[in-house]
C-alpha positions in Angstrom: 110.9 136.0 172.2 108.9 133.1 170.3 108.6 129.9 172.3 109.8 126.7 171.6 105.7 125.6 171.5 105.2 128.8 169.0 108.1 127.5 166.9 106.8 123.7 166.8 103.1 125.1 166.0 104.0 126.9 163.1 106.0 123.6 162.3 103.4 121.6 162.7 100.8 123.9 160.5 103.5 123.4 157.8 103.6 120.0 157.9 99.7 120.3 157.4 99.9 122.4 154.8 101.1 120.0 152.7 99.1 117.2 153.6 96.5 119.3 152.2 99.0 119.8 149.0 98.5 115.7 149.0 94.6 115.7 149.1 94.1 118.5 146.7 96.5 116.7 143.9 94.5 113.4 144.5 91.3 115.0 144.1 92.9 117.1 141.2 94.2 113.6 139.8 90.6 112.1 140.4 89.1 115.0 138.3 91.6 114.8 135.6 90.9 111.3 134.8 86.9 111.9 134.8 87.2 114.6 132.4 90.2 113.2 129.8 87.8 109.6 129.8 84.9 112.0 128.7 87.6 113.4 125.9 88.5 110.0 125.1 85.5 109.1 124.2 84.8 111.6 121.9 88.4 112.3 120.7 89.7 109.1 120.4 92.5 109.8 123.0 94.0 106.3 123.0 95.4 106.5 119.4 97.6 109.0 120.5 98.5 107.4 123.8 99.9 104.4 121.4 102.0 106.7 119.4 103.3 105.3 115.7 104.4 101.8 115.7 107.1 102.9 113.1 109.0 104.8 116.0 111.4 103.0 117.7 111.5 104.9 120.9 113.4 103.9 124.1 111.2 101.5 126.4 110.1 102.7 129.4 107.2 101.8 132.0 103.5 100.9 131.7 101.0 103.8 133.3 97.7 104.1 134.3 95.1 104.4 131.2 94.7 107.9 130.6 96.9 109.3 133.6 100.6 107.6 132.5 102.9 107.7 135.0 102.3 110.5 136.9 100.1 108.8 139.8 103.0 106.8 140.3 105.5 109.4 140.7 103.7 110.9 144.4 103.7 114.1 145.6 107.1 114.5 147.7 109.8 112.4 145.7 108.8 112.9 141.9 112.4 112.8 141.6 113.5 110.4 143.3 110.9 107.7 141.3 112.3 109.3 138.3 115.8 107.9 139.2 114.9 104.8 140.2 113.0 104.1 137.1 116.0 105.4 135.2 118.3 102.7 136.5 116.2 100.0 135.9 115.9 101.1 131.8 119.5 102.0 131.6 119.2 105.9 132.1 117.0 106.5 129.0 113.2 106.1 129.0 109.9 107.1 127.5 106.5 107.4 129.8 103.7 109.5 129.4 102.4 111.9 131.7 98.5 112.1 131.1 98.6 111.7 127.6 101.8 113.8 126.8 105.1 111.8 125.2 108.0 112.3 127.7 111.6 111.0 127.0 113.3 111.1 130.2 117.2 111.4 130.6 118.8 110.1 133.7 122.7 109.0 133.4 125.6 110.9 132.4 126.5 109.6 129.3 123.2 110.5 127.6 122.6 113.7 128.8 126.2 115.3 127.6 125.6 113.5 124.5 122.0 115.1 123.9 122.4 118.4 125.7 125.9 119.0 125.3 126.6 117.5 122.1 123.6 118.0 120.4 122.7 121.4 122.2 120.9 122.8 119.1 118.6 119.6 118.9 117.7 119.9 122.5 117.4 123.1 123.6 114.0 123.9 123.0 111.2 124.4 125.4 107.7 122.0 124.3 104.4 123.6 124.0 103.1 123.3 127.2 100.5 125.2 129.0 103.0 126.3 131.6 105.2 127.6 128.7 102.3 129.4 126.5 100.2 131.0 129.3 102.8 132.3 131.2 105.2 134.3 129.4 104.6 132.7 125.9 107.8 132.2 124.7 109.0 135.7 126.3 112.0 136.6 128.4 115.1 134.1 128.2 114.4 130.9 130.8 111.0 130.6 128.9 111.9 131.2 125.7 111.8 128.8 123.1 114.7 128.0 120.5 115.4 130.4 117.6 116.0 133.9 117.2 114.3 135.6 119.8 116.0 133.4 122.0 119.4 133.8 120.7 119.0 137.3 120.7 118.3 138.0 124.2 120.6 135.4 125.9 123.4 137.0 123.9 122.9 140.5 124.4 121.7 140.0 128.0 124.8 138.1 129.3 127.0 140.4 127.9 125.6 142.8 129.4 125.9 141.5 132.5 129.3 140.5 131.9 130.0 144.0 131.2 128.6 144.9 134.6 131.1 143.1 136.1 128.5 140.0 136.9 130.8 137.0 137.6 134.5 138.9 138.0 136.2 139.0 140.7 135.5 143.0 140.5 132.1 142.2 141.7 133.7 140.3 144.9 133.3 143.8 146.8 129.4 143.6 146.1 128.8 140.2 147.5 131.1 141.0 150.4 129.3 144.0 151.3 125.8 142.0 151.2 127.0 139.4 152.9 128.3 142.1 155.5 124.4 143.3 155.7 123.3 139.2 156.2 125.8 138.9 159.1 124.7 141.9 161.1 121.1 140.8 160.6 122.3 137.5 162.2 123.7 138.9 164.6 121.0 140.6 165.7 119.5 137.4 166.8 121.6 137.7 169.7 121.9 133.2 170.5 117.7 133.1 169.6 116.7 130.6 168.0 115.7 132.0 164.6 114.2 130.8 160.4 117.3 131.7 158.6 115.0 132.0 155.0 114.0 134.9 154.9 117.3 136.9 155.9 119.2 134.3 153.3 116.4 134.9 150.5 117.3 138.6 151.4 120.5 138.5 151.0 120.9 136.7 147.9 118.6 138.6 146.0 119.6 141.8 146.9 122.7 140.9 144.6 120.3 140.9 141.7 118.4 144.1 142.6 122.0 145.9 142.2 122.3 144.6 138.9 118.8 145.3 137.6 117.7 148.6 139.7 121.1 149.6 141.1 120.3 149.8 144.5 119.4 147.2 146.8 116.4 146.6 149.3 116.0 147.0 153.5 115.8 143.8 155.0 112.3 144.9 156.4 111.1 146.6 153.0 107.3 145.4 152.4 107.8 145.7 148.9 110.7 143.4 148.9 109.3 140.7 151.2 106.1 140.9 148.9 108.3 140.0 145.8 110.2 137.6 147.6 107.1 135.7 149.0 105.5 135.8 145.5 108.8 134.3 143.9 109.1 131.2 146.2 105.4 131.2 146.9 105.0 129.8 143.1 108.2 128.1 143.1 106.2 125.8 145.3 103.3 125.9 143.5 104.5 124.5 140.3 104.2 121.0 141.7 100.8 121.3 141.6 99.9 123.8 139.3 102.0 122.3 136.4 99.3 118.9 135.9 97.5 121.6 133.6 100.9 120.7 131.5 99.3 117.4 130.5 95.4 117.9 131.3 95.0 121.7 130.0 91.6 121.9 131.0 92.3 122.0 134.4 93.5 125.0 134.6 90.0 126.3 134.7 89.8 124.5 138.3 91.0 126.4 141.3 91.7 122.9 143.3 94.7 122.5 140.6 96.5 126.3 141.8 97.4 127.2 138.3 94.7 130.6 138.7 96.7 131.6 141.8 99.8 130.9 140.0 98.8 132.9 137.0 98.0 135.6 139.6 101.4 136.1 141.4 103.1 135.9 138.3 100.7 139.2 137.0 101.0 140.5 140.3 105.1 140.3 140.1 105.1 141.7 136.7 102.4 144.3 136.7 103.0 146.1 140.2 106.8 145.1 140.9 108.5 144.9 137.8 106.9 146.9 135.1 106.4 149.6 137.8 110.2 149.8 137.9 110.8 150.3 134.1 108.1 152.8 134.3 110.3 154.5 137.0 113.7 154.1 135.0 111.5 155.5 132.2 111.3 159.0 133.8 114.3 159.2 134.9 116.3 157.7 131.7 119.5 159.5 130.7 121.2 157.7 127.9 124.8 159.0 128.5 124.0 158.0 132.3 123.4 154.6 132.2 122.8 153.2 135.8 121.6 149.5 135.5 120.6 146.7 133.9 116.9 148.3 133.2 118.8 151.3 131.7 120.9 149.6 129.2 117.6 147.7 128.2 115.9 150.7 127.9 118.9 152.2 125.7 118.8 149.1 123.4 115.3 149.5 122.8 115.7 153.2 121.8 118.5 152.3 119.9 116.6 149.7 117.8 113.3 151.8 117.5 115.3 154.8 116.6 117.1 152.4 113.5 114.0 151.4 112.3 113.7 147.7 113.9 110.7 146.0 113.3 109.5 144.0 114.8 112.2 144.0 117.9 112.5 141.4 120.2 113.7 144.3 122.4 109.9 145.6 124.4 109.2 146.9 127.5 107.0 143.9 128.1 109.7 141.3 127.2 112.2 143.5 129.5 109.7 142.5 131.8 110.3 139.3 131.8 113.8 139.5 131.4 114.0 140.7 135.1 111.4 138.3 136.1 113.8 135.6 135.1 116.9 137.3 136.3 115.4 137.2 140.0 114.0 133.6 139.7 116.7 131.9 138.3 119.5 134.8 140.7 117.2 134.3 143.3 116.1 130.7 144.5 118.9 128.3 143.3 121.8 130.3 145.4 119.6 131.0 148.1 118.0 127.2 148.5 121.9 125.9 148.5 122.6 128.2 151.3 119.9 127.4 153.4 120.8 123.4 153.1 124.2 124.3 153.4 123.1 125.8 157.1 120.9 122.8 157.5 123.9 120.4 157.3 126.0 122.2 159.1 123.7 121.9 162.7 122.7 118.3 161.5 126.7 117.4 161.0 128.2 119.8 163.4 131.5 117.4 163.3 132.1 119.1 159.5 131.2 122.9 160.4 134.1 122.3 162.8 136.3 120.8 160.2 135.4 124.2 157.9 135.8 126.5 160.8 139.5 125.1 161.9 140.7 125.4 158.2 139.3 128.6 157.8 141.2 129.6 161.4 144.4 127.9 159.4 144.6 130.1 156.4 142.5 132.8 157.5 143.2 133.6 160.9 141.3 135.5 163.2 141.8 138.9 162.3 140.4 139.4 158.6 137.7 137.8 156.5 137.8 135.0 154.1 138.3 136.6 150.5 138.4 134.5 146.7 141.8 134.8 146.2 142.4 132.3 149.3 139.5 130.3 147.8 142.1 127.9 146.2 143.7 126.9 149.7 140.2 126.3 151.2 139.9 122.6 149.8 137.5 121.1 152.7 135.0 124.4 152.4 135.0 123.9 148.6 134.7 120.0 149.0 131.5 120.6 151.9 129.8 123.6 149.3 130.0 120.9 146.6 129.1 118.1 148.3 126.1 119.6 149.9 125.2 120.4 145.7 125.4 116.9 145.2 123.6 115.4 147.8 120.6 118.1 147.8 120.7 118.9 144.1 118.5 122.0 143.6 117.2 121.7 140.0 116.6 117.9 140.8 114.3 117.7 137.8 115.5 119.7 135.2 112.7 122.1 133.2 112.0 120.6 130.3 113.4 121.0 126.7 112.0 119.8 123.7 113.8 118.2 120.4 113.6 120.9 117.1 114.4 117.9 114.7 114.0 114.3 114.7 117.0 112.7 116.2 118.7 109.4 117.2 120.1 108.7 120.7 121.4 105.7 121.7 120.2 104.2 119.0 116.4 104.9 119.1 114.7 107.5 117.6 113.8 110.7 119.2 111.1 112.5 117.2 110.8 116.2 116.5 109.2 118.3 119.4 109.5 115.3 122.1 109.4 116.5 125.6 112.8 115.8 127.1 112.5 115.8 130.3 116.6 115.9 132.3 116.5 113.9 135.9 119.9 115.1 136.6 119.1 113.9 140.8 119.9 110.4 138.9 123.3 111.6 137.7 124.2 113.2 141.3 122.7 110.1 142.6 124.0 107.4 140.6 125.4 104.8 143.3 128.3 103.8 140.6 129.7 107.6 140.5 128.8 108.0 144.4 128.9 104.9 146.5 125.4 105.7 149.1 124.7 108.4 147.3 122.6 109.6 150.1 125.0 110.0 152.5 126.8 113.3 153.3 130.6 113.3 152.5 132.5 116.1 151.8 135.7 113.6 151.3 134.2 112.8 147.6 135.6 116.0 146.3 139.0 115.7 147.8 142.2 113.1 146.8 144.2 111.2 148.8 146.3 114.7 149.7 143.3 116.7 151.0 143.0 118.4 147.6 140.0 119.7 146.0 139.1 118.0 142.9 136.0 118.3 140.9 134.5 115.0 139.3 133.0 114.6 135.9 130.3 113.5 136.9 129.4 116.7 138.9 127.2 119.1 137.1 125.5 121.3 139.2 124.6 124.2 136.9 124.0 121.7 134.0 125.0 121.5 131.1 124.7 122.4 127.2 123.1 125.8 125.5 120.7 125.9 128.6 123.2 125.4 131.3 122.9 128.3 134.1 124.5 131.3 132.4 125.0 132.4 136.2 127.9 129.7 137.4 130.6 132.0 137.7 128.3 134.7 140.0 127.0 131.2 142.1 130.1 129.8 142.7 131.2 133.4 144.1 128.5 133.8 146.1 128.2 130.8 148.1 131.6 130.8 149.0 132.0 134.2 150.2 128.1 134.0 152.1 129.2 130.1 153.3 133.1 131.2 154.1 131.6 134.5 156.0 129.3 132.9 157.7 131.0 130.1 159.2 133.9 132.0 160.2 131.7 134.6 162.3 129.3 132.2 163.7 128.7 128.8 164.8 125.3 127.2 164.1 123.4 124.6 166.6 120.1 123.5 166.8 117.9 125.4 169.4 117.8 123.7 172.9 115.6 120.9 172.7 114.6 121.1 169.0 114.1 117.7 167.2 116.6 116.9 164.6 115.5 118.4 161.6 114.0 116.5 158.3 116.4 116.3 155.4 114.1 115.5 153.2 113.0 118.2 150.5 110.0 119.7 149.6 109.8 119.2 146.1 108.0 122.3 143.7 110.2 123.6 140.8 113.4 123.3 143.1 113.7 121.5 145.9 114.0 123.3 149.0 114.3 122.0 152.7 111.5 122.1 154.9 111.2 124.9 157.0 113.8 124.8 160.3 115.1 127.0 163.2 118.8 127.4 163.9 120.8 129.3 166.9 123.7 131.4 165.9 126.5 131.9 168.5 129.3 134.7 167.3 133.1 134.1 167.1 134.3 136.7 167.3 137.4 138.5 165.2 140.4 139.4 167.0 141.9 143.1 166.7 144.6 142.7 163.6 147.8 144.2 164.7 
């Protein structure tokens, strides 16, 4: 059994870990401004940090010379400066990051009327290293605006939505996962365990019977390997995405773009295209097994018709599924994993969800989606714990295919646009101290749930998450489940945990330990 010392040890290495994230981003800022002062000099850089004098853009900040904004912003609350800074310019503001244009969005009102109302202007993605070195435009996250894009968001969703994604029909899939998580919890037997990995687990598995049709053991090395890759750069985008404004960096190790690069050719060479090799050999055309399969089918299809070129290739399938299990993957899993954090940090609401669930539930059976309706306080805490812990806190960035005019400045072709959608979740106005935890927000004065405007926690416009329906069924069966089986604590003598994030793509909590104690069901009948 690990000790409580083991447990704070590997806490503690954690917490180094990212002081050494801090050092090597100062030393990679340090670098960056050497070498774009030895471009400026020779490029003349400044003319382009000035921009046109005819523009009338929105206002925004002053930043260092050369480096913008970006020293400003820190290492652990980029998001949270963001915010702020969107406040004080009225939720609209330009900045530069090195010497890259940004227009940032952070209040309601302006980002449903530039991504919602004006989805085809802004749903691009700008040319940034990030976006051209890895993937190039391939796949569907990635992807920027046109037909290639359109083509495979169209065809892949329905797809899916043939399979069943997001219908109730696919309730009997989560359910049995979520069946798999809860023994593996169980086995913990009261110890005090890291509830990531099994969680990670869990969630994903959902998308590996979608794409292979099959899912993974627990303990498979080949599935913790993919797993550990996926949130291993989901981290590593903090850091590694400064080559998005100083390019040259990415020759430097310090900067972790190279190891980046590396895990993403790693995932895709020996996971993923190893797969579609496999489906390969084994295709059957009237058989059709998966999501790889019906890929593989299209492809033929095209090929066979005389298609070219096709957006449909083996290497764009391949990052197809990448996608599938980043985007399946991280977001559902991360909101589970703070939804178990504030559940032993606020043990006076995991009581609250457990005595409702007991109400309309009982005892004997487990919680199902038809009865989803009547559980107003769960739905009220899953949404709540959204809000206050928003994932996607800064949103990846699109870019404008046409000059454009919002709120009443202009907005030049191929700006970054850069969505701070923590502001709109954050906005004291909407939620009076935002920060604080309360499930009450999303209920009226009857106990009812009720879902405000201003809540968008899968975004919004021609980008939104095309996976909200599949979400929103999954963390209410794996949150219902798993509070109605178990009760959560914090191990004996454990410090209270942070609840502040780590902040890479997503923001995830930092790593914690949790004790699950059983309730058991009571024989039906």
């Amino acid at each position: 059994m690990e000790t409580v010392l083991e447990a704070d040890s590997s806490l503690t290495y954690l917490g180094s870990v990212g002081f050494v994230s801090q050092v090597r981003l100062a030393l990679v800022f340090v670098t960056a401004w050497l070498v774009v002062w030895l471009l400026q000099e020779h490029t003349g850089l400044s003319r382009r940090l000035r921009g046109s004098p005819t523009v009338n853009l929105p206002p925004g900040p002053w930043g260092w010379p050369l480096l913008g904004i970006l020293p400003s912003l820190g290492v652990s609350a980029p998001h949270e400066r963001l915010a702020a800074l969107a406040g004080e310019y009225g939720g609209l503001f330009t900045c530069y990051f090195g010497g890259h244009r940004v227009v940032v969005l952070g209040d309601y009102d302006c980002i449903v009327q530039a991504l919602g109302k004006s989805g085809d202007v802004y749903s691009d993605r700008p040319k940034l290293t990030m976006f051209t070195e890895v993937g190039g435009g391939k796949g569907v996250a990635g992807a920027y605006y046109g037909k290639h894009w359109k083509e495979q968001r169209a065809w892949t969703f329905n797809i899916l939505r043939g399979m069943g994604l997001g219908k109730d029909t696919f309730e009997a899939n989560i359910t049995e996962e979520v069946g798999y998580l809860c023994d593996r919890v169980n086995a913990h037997q009261s110890q005090a365990f890291d509830p990531c990995h099994p969680v990670n687990t869990a969630v994903s598995n959902i998308i590996c019977s979608i794409v292979y049709g099959t899912r993974f053991d627990y303990d498979s090395a080949t599935f913790k390997r993919m797993l550990s890759l996926l949130q291993e750069n989901f981290e590593l985008v903090g850091l590694a995405g400064v080559v998005n404004f100083f390019p040259v960096l990415k020759y430097i190790p310090l900067c972790g773009f190279g190891k980046f690069l590396a895990n993403v050719r790693e995932l895709n060479t020996c996971l993923f295209s190893k797969s579609i090799s496999e489906h390969q050999m084994t295709f059957d055309q009237g058989k059709i097994r998966d999501f790889i399969d019906a890929y593989l089918k299209e492809m033929r299809m095209r090929s066979d018709g005389g298609e070219t070129p096709s957006s449909f290739t083996e290497e764009n399938l391949t990052w197809v599924i990448a996608d599938l299990f980043a985007v399946g993957t991280e977001t559902t899993a991360l909101t589970l994993r703070w939804a178990l954090l504030y559940m032993i940090t606020h043990p006076h609401v995991q009581r609250k969800v457990q005595e409702e669930l007991d109400e309309v539930i009982g005892r004997t059976r487990m919680p199902s989606l038809e009865e989803r309706p009547l559980l107003n306080y769960a739905q009220a805490v899953i949404n709540e714990i959204q809000r206050v812990r928003y994932i996607a806190a800064i949103t990846v960035p699109r870019a404008t295919t046409e000059d454009s005019k919002l709120n009443g400045y202009d907005i030049p072709k191929g700006t970054t646009i850069m969505p701070v959608m923590w502001a709109v979740m954050h906005n004291p106005k909407v939620w009076p101290e935002p920060d604080h935890f309360r499930p009450e927000r999303f209920l009226d004065d009857r106990g009812r749930y009720r879902k405000p405007e201003h809540f968008l926690p899968y975004g919004i416009g021609r980008r939104m998450c095309p996976g909200e329906r599949l979400a929103r069924m999954e963390l209410f069966l794996f949150f219902t489940h798993l509070l109605h089986r178990f009760s959560f604590s914090l191990p004996l003598g454990a410090p209270q945990p942070s609840l502040k994030g780590r902040m890479g793509i997503t923001l995830a909590p930092q790593p914690y330990r949790l004790v699950a104690r059983s309730r058991p069901l009571e024989e039906s009948g």
